[in-house]
VMD Tcl script that builds the backbone (N, CA, C; Angstrom):
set m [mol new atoms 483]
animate dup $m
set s [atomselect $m all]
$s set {name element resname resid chain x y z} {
  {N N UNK 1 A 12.005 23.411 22.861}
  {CA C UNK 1 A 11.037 22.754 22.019}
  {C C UNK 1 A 11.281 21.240 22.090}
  {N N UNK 2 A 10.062 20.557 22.280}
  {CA C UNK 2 A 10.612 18.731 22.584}
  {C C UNK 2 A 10.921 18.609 21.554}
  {N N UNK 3 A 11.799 17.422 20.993}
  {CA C UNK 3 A 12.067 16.718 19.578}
  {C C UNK 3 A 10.916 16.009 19.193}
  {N N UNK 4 A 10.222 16.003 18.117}
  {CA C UNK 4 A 9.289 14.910 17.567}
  {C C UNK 4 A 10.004 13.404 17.507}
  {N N UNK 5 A 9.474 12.654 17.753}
  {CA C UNK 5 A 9.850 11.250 17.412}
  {C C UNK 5 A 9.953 11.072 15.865}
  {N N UNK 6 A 11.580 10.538 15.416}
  {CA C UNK 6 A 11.228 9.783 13.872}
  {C C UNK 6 A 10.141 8.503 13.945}
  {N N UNK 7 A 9.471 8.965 13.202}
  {CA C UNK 7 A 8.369 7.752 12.861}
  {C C UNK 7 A 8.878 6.814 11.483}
  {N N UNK 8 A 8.695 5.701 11.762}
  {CA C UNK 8 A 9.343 4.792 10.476}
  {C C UNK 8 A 8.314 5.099 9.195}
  {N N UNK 9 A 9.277 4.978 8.296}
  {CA C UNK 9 A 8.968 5.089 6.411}
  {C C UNK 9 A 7.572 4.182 6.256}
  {N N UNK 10 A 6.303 4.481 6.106}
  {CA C UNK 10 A 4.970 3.489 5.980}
  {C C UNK 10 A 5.462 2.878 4.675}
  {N N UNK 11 A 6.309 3.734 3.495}
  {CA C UNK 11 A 6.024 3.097 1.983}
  {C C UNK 11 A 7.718 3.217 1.514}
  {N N UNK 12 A 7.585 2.250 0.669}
  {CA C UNK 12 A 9.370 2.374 0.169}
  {C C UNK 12 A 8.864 2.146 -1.509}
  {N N UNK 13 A 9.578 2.562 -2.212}
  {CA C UNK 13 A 9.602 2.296 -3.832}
  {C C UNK 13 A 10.434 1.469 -3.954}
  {N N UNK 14 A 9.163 0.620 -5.146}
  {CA C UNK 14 A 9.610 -0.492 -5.546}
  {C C UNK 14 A 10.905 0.034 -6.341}
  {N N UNK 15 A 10.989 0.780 -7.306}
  {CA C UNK 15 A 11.919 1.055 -7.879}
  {C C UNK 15 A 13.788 1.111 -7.219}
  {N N UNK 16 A 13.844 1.528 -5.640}
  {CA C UNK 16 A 14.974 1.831 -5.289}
  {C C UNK 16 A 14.632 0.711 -4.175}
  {N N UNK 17 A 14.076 0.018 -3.616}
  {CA C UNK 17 A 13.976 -0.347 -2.679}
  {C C UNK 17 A 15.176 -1.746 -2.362}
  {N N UNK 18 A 15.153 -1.998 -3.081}
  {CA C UNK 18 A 16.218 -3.030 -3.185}
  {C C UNK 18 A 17.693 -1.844 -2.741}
  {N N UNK 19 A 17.791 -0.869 -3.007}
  {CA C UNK 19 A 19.663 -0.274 -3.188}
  {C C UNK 19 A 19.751 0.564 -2.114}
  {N N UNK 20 A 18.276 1.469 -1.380}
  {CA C UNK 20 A 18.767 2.622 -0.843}
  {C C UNK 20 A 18.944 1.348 0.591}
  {N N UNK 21 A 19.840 2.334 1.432}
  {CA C UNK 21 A 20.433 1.646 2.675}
  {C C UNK 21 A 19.709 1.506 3.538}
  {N N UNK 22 A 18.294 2.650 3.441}
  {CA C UNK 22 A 17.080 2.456 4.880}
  {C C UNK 22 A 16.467 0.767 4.366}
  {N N UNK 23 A 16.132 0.585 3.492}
  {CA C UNK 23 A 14.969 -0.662 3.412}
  {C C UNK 23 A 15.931 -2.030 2.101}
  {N N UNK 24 A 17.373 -1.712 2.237}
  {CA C UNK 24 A 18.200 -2.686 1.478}
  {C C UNK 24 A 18.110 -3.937 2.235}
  {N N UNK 25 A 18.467 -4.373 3.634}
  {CA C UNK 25 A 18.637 -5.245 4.495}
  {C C UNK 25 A 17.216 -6.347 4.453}
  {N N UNK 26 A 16.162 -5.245 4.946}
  {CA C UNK 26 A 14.774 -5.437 5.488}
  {C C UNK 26 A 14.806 -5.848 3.731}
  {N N UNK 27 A 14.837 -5.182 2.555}
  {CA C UNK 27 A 14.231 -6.079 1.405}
  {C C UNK 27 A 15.335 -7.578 0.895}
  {N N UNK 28 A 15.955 -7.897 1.182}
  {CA C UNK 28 A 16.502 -8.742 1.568}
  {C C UNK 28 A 16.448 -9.919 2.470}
  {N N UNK 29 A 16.206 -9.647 3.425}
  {CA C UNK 29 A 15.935 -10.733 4.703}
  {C C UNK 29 A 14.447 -10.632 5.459}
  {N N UNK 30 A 13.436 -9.725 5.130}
  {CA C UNK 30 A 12.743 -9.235 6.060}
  {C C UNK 30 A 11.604 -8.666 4.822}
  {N N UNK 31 A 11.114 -9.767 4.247}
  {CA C UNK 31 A 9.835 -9.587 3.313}
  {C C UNK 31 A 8.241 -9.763 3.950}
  {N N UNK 32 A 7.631 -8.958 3.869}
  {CA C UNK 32 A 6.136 -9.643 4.616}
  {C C UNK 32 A 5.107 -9.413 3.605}
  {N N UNK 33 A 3.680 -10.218 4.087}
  {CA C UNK 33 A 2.589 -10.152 3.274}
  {C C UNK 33 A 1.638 -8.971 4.179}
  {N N UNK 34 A 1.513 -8.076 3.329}
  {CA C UNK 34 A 0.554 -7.328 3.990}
  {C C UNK 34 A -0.893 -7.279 3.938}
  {N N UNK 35 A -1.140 -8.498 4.981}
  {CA C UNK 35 A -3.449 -8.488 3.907}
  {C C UNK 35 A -3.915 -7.165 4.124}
  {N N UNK 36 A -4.932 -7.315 2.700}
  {CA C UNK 36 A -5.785 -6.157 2.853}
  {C C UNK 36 A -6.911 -6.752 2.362}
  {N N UNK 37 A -8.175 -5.869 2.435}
  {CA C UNK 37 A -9.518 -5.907 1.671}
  {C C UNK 37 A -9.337 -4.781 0.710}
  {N N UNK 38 A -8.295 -3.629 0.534}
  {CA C UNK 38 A -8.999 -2.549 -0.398}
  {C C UNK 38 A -7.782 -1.612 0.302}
  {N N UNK 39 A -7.718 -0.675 -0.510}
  {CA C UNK 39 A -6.607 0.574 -0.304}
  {C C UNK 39 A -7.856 1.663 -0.595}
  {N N UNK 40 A -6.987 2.785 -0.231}
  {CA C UNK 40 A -7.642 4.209 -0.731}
  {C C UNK 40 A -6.789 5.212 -1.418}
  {N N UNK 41 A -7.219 6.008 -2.355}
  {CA C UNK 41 A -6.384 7.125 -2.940}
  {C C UNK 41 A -7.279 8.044 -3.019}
  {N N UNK 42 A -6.884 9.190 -3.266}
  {CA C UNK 42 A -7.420 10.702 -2.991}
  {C C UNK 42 A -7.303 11.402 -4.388}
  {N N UNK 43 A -8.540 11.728 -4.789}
  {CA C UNK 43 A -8.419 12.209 -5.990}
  {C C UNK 43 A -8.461 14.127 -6.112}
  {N N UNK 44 A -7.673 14.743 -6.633}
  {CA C UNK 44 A -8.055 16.318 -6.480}
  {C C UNK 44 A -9.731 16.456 -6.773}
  {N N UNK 45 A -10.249 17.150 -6.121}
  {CA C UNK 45 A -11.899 17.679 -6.428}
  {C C UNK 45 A -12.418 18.964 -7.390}
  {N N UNK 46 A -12.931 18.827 -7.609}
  {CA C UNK 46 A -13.603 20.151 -8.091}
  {C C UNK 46 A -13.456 21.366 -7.169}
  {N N UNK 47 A -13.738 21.427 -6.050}
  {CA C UNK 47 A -13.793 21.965 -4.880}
  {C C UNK 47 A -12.691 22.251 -4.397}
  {N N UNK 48 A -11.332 21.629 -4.888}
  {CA C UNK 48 A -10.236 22.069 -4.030}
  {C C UNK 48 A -9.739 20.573 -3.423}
  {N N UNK 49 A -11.297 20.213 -2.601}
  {CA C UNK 49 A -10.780 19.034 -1.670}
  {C C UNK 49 A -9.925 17.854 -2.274}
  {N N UNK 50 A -9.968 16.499 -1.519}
  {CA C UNK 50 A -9.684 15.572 -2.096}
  {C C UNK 50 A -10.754 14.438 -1.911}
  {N N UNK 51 A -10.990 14.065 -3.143}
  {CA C UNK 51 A -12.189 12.938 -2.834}
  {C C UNK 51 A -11.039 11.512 -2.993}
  {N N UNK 52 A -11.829 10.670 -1.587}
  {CA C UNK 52 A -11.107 9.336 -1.608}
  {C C UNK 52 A -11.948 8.273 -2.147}
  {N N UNK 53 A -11.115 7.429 -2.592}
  {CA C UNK 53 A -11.635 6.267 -3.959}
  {C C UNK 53 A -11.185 5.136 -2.835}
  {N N UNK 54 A -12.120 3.849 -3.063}
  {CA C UNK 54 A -11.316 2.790 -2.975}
  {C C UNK 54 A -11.171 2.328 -3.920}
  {N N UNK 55 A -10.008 0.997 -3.616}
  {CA C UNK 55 A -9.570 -0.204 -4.817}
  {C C UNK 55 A -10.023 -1.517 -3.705}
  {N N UNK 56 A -10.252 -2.139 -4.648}
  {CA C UNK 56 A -10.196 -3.719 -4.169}
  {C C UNK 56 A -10.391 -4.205 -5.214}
  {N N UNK 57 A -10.620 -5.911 -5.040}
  {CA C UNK 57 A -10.388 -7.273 -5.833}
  {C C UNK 57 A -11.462 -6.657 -6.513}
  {N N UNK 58 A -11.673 -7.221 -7.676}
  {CA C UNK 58 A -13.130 -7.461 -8.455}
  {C C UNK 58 A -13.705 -8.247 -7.494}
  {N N UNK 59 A -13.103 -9.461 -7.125}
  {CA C UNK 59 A -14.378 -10.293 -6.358}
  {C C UNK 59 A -14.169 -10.181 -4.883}
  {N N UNK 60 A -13.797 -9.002 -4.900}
  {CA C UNK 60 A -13.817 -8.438 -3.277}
  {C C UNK 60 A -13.155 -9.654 -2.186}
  {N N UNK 61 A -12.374 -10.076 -2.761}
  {CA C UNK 61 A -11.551 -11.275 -1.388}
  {C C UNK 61 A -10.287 -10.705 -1.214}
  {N N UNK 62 A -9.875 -11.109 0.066}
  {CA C UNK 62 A -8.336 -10.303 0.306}
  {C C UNK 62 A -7.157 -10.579 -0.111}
  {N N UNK 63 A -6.332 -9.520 -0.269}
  {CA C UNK 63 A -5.298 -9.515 -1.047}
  {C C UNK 63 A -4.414 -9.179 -0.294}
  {N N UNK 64 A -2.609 -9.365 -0.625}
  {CA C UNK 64 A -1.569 -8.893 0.007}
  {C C UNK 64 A -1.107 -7.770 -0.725}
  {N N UNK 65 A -0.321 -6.922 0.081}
  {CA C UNK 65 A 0.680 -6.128 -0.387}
  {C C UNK 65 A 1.976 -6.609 -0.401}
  {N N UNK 66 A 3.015 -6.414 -1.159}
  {CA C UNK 66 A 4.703 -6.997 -1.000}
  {C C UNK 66 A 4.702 -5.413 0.241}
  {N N UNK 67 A 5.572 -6.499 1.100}
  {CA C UNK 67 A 5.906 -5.659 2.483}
  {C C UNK 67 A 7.160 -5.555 2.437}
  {N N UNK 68 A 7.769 -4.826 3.772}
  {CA C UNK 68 A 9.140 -5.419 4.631}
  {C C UNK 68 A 8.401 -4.963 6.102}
  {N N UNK 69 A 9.654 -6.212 7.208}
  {CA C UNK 69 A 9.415 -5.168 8.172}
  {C C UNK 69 A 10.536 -5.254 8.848}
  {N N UNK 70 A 10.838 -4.958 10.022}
  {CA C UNK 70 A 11.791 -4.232 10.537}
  {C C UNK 70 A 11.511 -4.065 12.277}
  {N N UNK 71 A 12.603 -3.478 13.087}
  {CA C UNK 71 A 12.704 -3.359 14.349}
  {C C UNK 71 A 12.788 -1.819 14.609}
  {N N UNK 72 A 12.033 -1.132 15.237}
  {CA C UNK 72 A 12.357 0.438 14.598}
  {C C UNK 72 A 12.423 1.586 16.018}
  {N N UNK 73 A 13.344 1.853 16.096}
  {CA C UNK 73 A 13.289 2.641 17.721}
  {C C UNK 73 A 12.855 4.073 17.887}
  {N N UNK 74 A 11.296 4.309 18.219}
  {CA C UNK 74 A 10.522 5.293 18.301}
  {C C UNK 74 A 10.125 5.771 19.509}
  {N N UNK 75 A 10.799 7.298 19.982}
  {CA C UNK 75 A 10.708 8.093 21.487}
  {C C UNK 75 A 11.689 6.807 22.452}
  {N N UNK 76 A 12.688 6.266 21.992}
  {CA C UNK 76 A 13.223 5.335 23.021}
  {C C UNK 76 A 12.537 3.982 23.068}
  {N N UNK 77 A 11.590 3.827 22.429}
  {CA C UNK 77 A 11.058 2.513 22.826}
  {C C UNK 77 A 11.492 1.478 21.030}
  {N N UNK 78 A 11.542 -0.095 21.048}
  {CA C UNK 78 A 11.754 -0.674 19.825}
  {C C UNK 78 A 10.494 -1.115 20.024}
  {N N UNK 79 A 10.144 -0.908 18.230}
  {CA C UNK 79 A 8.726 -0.818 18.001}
  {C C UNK 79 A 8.798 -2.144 16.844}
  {N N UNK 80 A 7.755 -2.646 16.358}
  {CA C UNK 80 A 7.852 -3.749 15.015}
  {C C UNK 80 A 7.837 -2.907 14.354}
  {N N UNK 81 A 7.903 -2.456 12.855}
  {CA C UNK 81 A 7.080 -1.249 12.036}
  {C C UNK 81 A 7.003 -2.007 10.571}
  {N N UNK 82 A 6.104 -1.902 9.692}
  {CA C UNK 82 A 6.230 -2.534 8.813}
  {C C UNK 82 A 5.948 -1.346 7.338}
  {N N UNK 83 A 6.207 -1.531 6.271}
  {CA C UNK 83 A 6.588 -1.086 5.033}
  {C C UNK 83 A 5.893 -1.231 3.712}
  {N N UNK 84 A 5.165 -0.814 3.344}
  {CA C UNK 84 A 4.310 -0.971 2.237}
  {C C UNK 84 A 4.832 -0.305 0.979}
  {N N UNK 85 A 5.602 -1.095 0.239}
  {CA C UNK 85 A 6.040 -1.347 -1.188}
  {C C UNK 85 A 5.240 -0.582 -2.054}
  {N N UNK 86 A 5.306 0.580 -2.243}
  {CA C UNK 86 A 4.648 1.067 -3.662}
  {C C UNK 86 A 5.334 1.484 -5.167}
  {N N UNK 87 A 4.412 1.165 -6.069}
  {CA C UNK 87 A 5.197 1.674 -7.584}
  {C C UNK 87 A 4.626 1.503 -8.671}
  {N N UNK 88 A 4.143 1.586 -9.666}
  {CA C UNK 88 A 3.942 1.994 -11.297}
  {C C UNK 88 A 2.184 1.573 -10.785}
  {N N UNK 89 A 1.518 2.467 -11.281}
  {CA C UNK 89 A 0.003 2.300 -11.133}
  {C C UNK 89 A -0.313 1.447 -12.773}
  {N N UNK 90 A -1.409 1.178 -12.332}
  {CA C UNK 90 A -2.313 0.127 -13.672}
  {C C UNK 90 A -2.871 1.569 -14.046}
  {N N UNK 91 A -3.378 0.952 -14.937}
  {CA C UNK 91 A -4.747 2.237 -15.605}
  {C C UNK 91 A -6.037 2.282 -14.923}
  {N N UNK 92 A -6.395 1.861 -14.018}
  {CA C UNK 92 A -7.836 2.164 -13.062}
  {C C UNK 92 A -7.281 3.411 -12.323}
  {N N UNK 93 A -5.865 2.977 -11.483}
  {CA C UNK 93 A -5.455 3.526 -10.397}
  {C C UNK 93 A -4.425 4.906 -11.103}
  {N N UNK 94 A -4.606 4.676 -11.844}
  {CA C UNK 94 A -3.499 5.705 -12.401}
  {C C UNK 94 A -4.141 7.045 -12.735}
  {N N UNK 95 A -5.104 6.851 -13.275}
  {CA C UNK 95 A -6.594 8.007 -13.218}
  {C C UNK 95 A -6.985 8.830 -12.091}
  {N N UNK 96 A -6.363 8.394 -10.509}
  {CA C UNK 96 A -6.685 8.981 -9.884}
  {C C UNK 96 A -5.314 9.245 -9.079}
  {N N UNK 97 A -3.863 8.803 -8.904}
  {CA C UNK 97 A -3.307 9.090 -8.338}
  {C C UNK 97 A -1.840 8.240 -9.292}
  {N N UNK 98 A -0.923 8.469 -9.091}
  {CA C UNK 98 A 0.364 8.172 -9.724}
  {C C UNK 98 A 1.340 7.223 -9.328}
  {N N UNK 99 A 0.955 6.417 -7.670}
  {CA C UNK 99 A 1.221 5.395 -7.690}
  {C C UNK 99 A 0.206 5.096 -6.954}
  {N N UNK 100 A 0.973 3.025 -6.602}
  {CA C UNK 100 A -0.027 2.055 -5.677}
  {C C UNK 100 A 0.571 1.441 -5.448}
  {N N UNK 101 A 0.227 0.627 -3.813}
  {CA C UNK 101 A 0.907 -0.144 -3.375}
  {C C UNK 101 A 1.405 -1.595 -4.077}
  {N N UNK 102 A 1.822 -2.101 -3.949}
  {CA C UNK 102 A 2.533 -3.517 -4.918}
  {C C UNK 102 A 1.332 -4.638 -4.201}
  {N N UNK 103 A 0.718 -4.762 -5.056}
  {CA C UNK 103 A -0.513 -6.003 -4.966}
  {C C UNK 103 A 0.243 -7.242 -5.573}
  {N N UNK 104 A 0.617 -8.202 -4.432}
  {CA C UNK 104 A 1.320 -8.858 -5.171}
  {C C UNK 104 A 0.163 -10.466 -5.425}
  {N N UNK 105 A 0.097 -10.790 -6.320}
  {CA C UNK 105 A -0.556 -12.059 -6.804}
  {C C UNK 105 A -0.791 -13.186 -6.332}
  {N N UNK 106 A -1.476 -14.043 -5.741}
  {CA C UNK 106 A -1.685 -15.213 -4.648}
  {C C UNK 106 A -0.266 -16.464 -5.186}
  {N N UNK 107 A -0.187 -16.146 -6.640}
  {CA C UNK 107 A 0.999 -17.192 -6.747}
  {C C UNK 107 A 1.967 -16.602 -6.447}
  {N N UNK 108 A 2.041 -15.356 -5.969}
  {CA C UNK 108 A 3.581 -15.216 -5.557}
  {C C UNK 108 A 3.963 -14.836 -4.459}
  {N N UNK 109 A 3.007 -15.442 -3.237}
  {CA C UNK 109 A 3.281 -15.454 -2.038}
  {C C UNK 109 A 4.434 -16.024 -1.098}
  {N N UNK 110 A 4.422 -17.236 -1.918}
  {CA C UNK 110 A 5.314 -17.869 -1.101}
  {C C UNK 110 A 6.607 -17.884 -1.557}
  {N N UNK 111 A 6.702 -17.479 -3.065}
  {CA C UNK 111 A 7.868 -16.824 -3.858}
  {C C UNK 111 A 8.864 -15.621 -3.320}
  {N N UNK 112 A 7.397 -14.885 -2.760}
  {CA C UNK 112 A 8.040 -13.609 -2.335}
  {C C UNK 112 A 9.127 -13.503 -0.969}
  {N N UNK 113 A 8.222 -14.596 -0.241}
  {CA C UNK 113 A 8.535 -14.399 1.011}
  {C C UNK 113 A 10.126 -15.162 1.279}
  {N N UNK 114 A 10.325 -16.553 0.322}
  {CA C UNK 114 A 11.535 -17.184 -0.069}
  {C C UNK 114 A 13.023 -16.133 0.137}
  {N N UNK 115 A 13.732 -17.157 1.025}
  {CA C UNK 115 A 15.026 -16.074 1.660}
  {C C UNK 115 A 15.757 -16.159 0.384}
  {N N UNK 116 A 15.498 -16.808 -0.611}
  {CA C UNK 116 A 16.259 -16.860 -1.661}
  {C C UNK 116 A 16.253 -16.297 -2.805}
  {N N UNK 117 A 15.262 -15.873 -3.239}
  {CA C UNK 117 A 15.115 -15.259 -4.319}
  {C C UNK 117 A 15.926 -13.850 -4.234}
  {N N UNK 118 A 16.578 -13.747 -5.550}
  {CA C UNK 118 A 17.795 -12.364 -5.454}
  {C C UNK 118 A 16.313 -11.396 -5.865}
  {N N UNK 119 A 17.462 -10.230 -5.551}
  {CA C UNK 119 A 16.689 -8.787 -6.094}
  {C C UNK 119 A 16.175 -9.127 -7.562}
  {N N UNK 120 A 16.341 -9.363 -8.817}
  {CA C UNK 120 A 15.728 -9.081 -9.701}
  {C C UNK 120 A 14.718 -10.461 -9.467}
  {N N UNK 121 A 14.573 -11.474 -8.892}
  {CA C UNK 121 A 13.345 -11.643 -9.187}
  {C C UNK 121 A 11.901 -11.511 -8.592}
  {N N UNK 122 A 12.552 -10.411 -6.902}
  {CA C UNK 122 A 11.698 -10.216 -6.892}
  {C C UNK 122 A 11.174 -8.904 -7.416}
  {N N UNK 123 A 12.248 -8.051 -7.669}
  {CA C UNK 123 A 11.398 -7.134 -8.446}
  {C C UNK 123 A 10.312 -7.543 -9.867}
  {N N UNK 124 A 11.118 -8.438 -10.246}
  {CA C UNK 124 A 10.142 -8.858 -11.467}
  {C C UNK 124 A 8.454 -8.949 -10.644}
  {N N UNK 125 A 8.043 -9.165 -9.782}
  {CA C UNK 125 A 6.738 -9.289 -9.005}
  {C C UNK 125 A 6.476 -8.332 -8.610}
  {N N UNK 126 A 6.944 -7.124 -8.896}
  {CA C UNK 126 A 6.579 -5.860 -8.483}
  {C C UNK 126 A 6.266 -5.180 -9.555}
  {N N UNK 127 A 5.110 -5.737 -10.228}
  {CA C UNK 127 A 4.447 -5.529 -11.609}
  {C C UNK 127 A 3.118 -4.737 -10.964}
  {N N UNK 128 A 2.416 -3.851 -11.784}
  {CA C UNK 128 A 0.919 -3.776 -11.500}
  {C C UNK 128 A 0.173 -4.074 -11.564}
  {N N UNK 129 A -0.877 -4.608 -10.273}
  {CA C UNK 129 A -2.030 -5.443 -10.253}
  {C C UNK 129 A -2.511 -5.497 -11.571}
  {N N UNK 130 A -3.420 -6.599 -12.345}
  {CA C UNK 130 A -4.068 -6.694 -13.526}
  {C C UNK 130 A -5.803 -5.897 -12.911}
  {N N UNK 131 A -5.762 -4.925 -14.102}
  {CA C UNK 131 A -6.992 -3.860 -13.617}
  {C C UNK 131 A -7.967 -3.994 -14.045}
  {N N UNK 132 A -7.825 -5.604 -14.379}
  {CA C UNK 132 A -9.182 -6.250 -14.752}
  {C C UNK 132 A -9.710 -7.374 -14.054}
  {N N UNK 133 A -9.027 -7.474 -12.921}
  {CA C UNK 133 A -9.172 -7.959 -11.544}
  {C C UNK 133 A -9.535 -7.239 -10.180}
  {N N UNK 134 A -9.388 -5.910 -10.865}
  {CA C UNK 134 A -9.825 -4.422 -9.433}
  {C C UNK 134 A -11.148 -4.161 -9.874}
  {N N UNK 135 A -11.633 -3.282 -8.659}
  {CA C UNK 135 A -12.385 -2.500 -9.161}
  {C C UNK 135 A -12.377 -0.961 -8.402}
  {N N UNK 136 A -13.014 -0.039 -8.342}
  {CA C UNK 136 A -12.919 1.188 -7.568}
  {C C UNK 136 A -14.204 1.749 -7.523}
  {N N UNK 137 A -14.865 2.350 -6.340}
  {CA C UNK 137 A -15.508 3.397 -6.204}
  {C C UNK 137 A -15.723 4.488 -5.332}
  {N N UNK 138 A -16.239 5.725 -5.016}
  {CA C UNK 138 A -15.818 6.663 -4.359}
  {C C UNK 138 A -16.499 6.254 -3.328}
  {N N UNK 139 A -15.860 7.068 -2.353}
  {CA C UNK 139 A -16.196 6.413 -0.732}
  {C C UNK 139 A -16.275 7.781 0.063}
  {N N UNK 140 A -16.849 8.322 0.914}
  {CA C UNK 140 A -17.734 9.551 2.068}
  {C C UNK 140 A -16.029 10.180 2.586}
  {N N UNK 141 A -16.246 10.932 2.373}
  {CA C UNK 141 A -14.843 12.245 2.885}
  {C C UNK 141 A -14.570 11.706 4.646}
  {N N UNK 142 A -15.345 10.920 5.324}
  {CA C UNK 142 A -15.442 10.222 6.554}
  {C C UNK 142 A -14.340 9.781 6.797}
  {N N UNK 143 A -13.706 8.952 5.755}
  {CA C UNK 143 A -12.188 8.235 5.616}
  {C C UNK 143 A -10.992 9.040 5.820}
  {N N UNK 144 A -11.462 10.080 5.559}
  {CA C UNK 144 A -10.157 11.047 5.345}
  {C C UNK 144 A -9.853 11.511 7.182}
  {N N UNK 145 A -10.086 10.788 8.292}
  {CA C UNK 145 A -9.646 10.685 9.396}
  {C C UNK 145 A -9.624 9.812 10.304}
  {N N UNK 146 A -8.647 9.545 10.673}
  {CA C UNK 146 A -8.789 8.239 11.411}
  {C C UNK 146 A -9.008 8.164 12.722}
  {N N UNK 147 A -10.043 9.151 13.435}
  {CA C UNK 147 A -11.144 9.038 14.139}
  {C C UNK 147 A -12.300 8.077 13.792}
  {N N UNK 148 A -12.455 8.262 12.469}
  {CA C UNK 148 A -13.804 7.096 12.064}
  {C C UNK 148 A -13.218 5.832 11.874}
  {N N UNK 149 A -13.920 4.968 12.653}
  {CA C UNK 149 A -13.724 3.336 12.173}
  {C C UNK 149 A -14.764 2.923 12.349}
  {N N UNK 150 A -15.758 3.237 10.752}
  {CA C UNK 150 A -16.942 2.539 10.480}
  {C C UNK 150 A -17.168 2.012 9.599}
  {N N UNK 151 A -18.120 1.700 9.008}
  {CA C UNK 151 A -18.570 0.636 7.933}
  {C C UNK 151 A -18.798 1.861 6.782}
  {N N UNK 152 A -18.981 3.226 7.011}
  {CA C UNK 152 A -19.480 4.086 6.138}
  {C C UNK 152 A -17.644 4.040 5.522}
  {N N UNK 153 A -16.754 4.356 6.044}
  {CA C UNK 153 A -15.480 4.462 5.715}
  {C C UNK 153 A -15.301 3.648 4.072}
  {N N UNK 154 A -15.940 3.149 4.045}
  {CA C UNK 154 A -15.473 1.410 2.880}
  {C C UNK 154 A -17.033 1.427 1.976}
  {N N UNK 155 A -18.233 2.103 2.449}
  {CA C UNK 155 A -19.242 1.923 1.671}
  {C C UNK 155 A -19.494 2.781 0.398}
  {N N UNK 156 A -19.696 2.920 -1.000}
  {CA C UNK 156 A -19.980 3.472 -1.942}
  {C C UNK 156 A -20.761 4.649 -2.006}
  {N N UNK 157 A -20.331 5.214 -2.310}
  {CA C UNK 157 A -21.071 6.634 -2.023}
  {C C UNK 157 A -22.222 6.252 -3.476}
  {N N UNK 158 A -23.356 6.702 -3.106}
  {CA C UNK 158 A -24.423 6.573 -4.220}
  {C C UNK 158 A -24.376 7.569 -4.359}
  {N N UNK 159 A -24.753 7.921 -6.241}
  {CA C UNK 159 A -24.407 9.157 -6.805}
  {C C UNK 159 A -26.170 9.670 -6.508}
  {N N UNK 160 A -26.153 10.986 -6.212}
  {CA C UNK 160 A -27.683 11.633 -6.530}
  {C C UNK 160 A -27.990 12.592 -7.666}
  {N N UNK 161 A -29.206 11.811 -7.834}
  {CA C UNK 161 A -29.428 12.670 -9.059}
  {C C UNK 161 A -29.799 13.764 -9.397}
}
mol reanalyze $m
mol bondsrecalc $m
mol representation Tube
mol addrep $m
């Protein structure tokens, strides 16, 4: 039977991320901004399925995630791989799933990224987005593979009446 390749960790908790030994170094020396326009979470359905939600800004402009990244050796080859920080949901996001990635705040970009700042302050920035700055709406079961890369992926599903 071939071996599967370890694939690197996509998400680390904010909560341990600073202590456990995979992402101690990398949160330490090796902080990144991760832009986005919008995340997705998956809500249980009526049906069984999972319906996916987006999040984004209220005023829809892009935002970072608190990152790390790292050098990561996958099937023999060194790969970049990078790390998306998640932990304590707001109350928009919390309604549909139990965590979210760390949206970290335009003033604390350059805070974050600072080789200096110890562990507690940057955990102190690993607060939850203000959820009166998000917004969310459901988005076409389309998303749920990443075969599709379209515009329907990100568009609002209109409710019918």
């Amino acid at each position: 039977m071939k071996e599967k390749p370890k694939v690197p960790h996509i998400n680390a908790r904010a909560e341990t991320v600073h202590e456990l030994p995979l992402f101690r170094e990398a949160f330490a020396k090796r902080r990144a901004l991760i832009p986005a326009t919008g995340f997705f979470e998956r809500q249980i359905a009526h049906d069984g399925g999972k319906q996916p939600w987006r999040f984004v800004r209220a005023d829809e402009e892009p935002f970072a995630f608190g990152g790390l990244w790292e050098f990561a050796r996958v099937a023999g080859e060194e790969i970049l791989s990078t790390t998306i920080i998640v932990g304590e949901t707001n109350p928009l996001v919390g309604g549909i799933h139990d965590r979210m990635p760390v949206m970290l705040s335009p003033e604390y970009y350059h805070r974050w990224l600072d080789p200096d700042k110890s562990p507690a302050q940057l955990r102190a920035m690993m607060t939850p987005y203000d959820p009166d700055l998000m917004k969310s709406y459901k988005v076409s079961w389309v998303v749920n593979s990443v075969k599709n890369d379209t515009q329907e992926c990100v568009a609002p599903i209109v409710p019918t009446k």
